[in-house]
N, C-alpha and C positions, 0 to 999 in steps of 0.2 A: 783360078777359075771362078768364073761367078755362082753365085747360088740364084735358083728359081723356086718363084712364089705362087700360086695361081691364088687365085683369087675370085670369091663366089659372091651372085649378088640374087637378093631374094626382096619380096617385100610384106611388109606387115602394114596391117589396117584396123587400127581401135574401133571400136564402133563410135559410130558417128562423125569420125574423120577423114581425111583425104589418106590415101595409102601413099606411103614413103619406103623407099628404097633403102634397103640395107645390105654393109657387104663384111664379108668376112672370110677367114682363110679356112670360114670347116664348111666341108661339101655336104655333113651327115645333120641327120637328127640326133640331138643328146646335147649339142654345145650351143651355149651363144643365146638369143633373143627367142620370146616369147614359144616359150614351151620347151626352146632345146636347152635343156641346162637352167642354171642359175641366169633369171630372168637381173634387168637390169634395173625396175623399178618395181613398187609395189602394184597389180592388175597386170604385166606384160607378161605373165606364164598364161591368160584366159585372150591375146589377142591372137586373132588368125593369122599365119605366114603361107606362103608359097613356099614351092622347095627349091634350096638353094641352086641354082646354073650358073656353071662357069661365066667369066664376067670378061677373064684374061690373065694374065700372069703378070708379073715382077722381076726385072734383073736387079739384083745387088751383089755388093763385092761380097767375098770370099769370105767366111765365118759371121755373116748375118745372122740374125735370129729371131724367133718370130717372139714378141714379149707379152701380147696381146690377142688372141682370137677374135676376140670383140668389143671395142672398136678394134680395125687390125691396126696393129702398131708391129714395128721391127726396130731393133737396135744393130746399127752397123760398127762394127769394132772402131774403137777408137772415136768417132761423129758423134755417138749418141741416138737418141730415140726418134722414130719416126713416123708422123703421122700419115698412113695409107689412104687416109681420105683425102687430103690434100695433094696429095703425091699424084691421085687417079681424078681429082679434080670435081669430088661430088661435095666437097665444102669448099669455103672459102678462107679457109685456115693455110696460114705462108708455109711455103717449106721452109726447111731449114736448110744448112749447109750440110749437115747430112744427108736429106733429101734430095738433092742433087747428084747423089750417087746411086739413086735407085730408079730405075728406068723402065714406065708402065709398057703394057703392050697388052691394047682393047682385043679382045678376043671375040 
């Protein structure tokens, strides 16, 4: 049976920047980018976000696991690591042959 991911996409805005889109597997405040958690650089707990909305979900085989919140990343048994940004097509970063077993769905 396969395992399902959802998948959340919010965006943050530095001051004086363009707002950029972020995505990640936590729906709540507490994890991940600027202010939820452990920020990723030094100033990104002080930039403003939106609140995270469903984006879509993720099929992967069966004992998948999520290794990463943010950036999201999954490890498929056996394949290896997988980058969710590539996979959902907001970088330009290659799949892998692991990623090829994991099958978006825009929601």
């Amino acid at each position: 049976m396969a395992e399902r991911f959802p998948i959340y996409r919010y965006e943050t805005q530095p001051e004086g920047e363009a707002a950029e889109t972020r995505y990640s597997f936590a729906p709540m405040e507490g994890v991940g980018y600027a202010g939820r958690g452990s920020a990723t650089s030094a100033g990104d707990a002080d930039t403003p976000s939106t609140e995270a909305r469903p984006a879509g979900h993720l099929e992967a085989p069966a004992g998948t696991r999520i290794v990463s919140v943010e950036p999201p990343t999954l490890e498929v048994p056996g394949q290896g690591q997988v980058d969710v940004s590539a996979i959902i097509g907001v970088t330009e970063g290659e799949v892998s042959a692991a990623g090829r077993l994991v099958r978006w769905h825009p929601g």
